[in-house]
KEMIVO-444991 format. One line per 3 residues: for each residue x, y, z of C-alpha. Coordinates in steps of 0.02 Angstrom, whole numbers, padded with zeros to 5 digits. Layout:
// KEMIVO-444991
X/Y/Z ~ ...
// end
This chain:
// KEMIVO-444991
-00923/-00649/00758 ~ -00906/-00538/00892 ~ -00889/-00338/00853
-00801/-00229/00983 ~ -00899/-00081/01023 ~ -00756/-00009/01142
-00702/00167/01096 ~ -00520/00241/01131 ~ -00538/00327/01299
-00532/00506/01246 ~ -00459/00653/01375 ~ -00565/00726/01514
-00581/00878/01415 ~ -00649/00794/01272 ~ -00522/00863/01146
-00380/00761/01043 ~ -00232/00828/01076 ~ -00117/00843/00913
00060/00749/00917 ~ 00179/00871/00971 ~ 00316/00819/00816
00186/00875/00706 ~ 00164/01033/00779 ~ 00354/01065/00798
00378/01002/00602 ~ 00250/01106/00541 ~ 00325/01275/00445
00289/01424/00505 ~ 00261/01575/00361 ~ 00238/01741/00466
00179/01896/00343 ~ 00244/02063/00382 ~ 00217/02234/00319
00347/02314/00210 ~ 00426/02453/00291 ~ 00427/02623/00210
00635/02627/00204 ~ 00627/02451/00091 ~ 00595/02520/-00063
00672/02400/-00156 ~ 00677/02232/-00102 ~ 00813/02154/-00226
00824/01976/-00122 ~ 00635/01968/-00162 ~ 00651/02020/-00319
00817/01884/-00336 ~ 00705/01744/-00273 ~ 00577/01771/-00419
00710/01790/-00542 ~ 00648/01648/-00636 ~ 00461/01748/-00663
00582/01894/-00714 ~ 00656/01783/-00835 ~ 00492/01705/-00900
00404/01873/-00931 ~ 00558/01946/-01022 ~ 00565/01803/-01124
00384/01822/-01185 ~ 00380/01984/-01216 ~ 00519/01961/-01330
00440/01812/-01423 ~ 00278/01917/-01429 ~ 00333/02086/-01486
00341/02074/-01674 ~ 00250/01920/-01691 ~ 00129/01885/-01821
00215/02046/-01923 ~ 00275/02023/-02099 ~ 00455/02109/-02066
00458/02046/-01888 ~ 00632/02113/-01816 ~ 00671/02214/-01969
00560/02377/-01882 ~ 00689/02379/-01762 ~ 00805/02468/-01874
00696/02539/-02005 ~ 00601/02644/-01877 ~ 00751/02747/-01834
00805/02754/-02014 ~ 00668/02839/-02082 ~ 00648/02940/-01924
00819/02995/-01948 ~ 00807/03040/-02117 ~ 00664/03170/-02108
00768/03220/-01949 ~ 00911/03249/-02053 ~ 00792/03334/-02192
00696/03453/-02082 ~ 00835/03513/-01952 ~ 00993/03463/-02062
00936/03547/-02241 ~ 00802/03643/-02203 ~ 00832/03724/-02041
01011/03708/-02062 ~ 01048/03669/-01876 ~ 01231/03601/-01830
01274/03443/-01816 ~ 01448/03419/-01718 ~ 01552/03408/-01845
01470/03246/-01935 ~ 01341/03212/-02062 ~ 01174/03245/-02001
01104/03058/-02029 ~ 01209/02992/-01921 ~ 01203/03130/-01806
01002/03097/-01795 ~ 01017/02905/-01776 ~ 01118/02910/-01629
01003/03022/-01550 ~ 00865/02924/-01580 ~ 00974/02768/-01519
00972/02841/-01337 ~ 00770/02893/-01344 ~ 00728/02743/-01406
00772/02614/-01281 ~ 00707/02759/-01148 ~ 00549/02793/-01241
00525/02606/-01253 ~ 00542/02553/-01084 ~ 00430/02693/-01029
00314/02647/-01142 ~ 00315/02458/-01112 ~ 00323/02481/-00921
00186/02594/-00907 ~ 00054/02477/-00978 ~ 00115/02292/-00905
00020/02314/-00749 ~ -00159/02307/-00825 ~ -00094/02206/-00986
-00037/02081/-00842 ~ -00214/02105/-00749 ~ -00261/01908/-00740
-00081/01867/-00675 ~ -00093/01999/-00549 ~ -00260/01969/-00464
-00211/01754/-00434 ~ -00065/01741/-00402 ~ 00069/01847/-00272
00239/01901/-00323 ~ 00330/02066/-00324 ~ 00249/02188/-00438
00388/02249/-00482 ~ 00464/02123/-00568 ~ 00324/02152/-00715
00378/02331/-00768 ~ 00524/02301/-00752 ~ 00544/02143/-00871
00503/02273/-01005 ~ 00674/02301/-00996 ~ 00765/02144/-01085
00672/02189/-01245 ~ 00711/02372/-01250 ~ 00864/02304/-01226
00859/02163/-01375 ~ 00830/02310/-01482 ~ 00933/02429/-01437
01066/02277/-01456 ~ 00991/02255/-01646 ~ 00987/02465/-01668
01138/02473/-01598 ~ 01237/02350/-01754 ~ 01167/02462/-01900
01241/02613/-01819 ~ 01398/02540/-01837 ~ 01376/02502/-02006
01312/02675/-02021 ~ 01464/02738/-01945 ~ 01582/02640/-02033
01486/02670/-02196 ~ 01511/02887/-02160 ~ 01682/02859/-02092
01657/02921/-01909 ~ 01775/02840/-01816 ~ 01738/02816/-01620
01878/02903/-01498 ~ 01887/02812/-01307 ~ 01735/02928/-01257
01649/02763/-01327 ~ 01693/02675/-01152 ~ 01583/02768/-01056
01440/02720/-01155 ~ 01386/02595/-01023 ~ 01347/02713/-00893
01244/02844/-01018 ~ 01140/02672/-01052 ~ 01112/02631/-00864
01058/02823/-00827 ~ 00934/02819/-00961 ~ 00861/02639/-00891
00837/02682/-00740 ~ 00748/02849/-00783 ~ 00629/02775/-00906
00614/02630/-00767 ~ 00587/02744/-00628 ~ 00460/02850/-00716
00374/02668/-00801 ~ 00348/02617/-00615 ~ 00269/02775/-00557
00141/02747/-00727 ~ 00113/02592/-00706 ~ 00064/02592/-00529
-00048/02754/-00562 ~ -00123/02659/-00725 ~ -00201/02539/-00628
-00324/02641/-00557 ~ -00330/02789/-00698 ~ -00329/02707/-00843
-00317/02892/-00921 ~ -00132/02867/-00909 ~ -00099/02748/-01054
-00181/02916/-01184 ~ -00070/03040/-01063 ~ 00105/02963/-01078
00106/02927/-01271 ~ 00065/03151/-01289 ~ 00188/03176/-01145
00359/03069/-01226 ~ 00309/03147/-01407 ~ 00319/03311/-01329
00482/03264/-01243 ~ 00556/03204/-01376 ~ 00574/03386/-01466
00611/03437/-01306 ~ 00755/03344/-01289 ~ 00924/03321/-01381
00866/03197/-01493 ~ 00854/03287/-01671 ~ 00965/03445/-01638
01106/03464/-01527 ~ 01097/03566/-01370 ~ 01229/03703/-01426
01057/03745/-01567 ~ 00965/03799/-01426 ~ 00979/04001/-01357
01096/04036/-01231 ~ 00964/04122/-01119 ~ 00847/03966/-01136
00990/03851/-01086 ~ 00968/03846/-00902 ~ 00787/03814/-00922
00815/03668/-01052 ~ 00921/03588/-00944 ~ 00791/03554/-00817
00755/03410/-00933 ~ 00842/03262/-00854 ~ 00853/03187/-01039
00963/03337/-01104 ~ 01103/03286/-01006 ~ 01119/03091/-01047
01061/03105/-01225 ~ 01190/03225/-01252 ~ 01324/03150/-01172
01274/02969/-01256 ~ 01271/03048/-01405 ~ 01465/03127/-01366
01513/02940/-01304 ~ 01449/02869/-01465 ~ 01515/02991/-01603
01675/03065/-01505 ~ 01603/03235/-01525 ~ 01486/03333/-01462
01466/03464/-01303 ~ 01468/03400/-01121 ~ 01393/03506/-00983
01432/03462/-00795 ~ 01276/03553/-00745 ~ 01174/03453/-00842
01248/03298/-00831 ~ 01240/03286/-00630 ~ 01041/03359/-00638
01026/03188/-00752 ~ 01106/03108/-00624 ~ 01023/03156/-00487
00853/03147/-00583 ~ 00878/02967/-00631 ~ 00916/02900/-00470
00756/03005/-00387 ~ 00673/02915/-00514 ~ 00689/02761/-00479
00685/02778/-00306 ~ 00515/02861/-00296 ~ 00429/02774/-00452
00492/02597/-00326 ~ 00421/02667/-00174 ~ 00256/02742/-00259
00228/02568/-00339 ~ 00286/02465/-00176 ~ 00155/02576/-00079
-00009/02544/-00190 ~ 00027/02376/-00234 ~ -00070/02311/-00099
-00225/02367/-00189 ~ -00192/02299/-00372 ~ -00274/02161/-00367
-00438/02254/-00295 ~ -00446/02379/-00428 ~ -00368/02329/-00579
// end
C-alpha cells in the first residue's frame, strides 16, 4: 500500500483564501444607534408583534389565576367601591351627581380610572417582573409595558357589560355622546401608557418606584373626577384642578357614557395635550436607558 504524503500546494502567503460565493452569500446584519428623533419605532415594534401577542396572552391567563372568584373581581371591585362612593359623597356629603343616581354615577367614574390606574400599575412593574427575559434575550423593551395593555383592556371589556346592566337596571338611557367614547378610552391609554413607560424604565434602577406609584395614583384618584363631579369643586380652585390631565377625560368619559355631565374645552385640550406628551416622553425616556437594562436590573 502506498500512502501519499503530498500536500495541496498552499498560496505564497501561506493563507487559504475563502471562496468568494461564500463571502458574497453570507448576510450582512449592521447595528446602528437609535437616533434621538425615533422615539417610537412601530416597524420594530410590528416585527415582534408575535412577543406582543405572547406576553398579553399570559398576563391574561395569569392574572386571576389560582383565585377562588377568578374573573368575578373584575366587577365586584368597582361595585363595592362605588357603593361607599355613593354612601360617603352621595348621602353623606350630599355632592351632585348630574342628574342620575349616584351608584351609577360612581361606577362610571371608576370605569375610566380603572383601566388607567391598571395599566399604570401593570406597566410600571413589567420591566423587573420580566428581569430574566430582559437580560437573554434582545427585543424592543417596549413591547413589555406595553402588553399590560390587552388585559386592562379584557377588563374594562368585562366592567364595561355590568354597567350596562347597571344602566339599564336605573333606567339611564345613553344619548349619541356615547360615540365618542372611543377616543376618551384612547386618551386615557396612552396617558397611563406614557406615564407606565417613564416608571418602568426608572424602576429598573430605583426600585423605590414600585412603593411611590401605588401612594401617588391613590392620591390621584381623589384628585380626580372619579367619585364627585367637577362642577363639586370651588370655582376659584377650578383652574388649578384642571392642571390634572385626568379631570378632563374622566369627565368627559363620564359625559360620553351617561349623556350628562359638564364638558370644559380648557380642560379637555390640557388632557389632550398631556396625553400625547406622555407618551412621547415616557417612549423616548425608556428608548434612551434601555441600553442599560440588562446591566442593572
Amino acid at each position: 500500500m502506498t500512502i501519499d504524503t503530498s500536500t495541496t500546494a498552499q498560496p505564497d502567503n501561506g493563507r487559504i483564501e475563502p471562496d468568494e460565493r461564500e463571502v458574497e452569500e453570507t448576510p450582512l446584519l449592521i447595528l446602528r444607534p437609535a437616533t434621538g428623533w425615533q422615539v417610537l419605532d412601530f416597524r420594530e415594534i410590528w416585527r415582534y408583534r408575535d412577543l406582543l401577542l405572547a406576553l398579553a396572552a399570559r398576563d391574561v391567563k395569569l392574572r386571576y389565576r389560582q383565585t377562588a372568584l377568578g374573573a368575578t373581581w373584575v366587577v365586584l371591585q368597582p361595585l363595592i367601591a362605588a357603593a361607599l362612593f355613593a354612601f360617603v359623597f352621595g348621602r353623606v356629603a350630599r355632592l351632585p351627581s348630574d342628574g342620575v343616581p349616584y351608584f351609577v354615577f360612581s361606577y362610571a367614574g371608576l370605569l375610566a380610572w380603572n383601566i388607567f390606574n391598571g395599566t399604570l400599575t401593570k406597566a410600571s412593574v413589567s420591566l423587573v417582573q420580566n428581569s430574566q427575559l430582559i437580560s437573554k434575550v434582545y427585543f424592543p423593551r417596549i413591547i413589555v409595558p406595553v402588553s399590560t395593555v390587552f388585559s386592562s383592556l379584557v377588563d374594562f371589556a368585562v366592567a364595561l357589560v355590568m354597567m350596562a346592566a347597571i344602566m339599564a337596571w336605573n333606567r339611564v338611557i345613553p344619548s349619541f355622546s356615547i360615540l365618542l367614547l372611543p377616543i376618551w378610552l384612547i386618551l386615557i391609554l396612552m396617558l397611563s401608557v406614557g406615564c407606565g413607560l417613564f416608571c418602568a424604565a426608572l424602576m429598573v434602577t430605583y426600585r423605590d418606584v414600585q412603593y411611590v406609584v401605588p401612594v401617588i395614583t391613590q392620591f390621584l384618584m381623589y384628585a380626580s373626577p372619579v367619585a364627585y363631579s367637577i362642577t363639586a369643586v370651588p370655582v376659584h380652585l377650578r383652574v388649578l384642578y384642571q392642571l390634572n390631565p385626568l379631570s378632563g377625560i374622566l369627565e368627559a368619559f363620564r359625559w360620553s357614557l351617561l349623556g350628562k355631565g359638564h364638558l370644559d374645552g380648557w380642560a379637555i385640550t390640557s388632557s389632550v395635550f398631556f396625553s400625547f406628551a406622555a407618551l412621547l416622553g415616557g417612549a423616548a425616556y425608556l428608548r434612551n436607558t434601555e441600553r442599560r437594562f440588562a446591566d442593572v436590573i
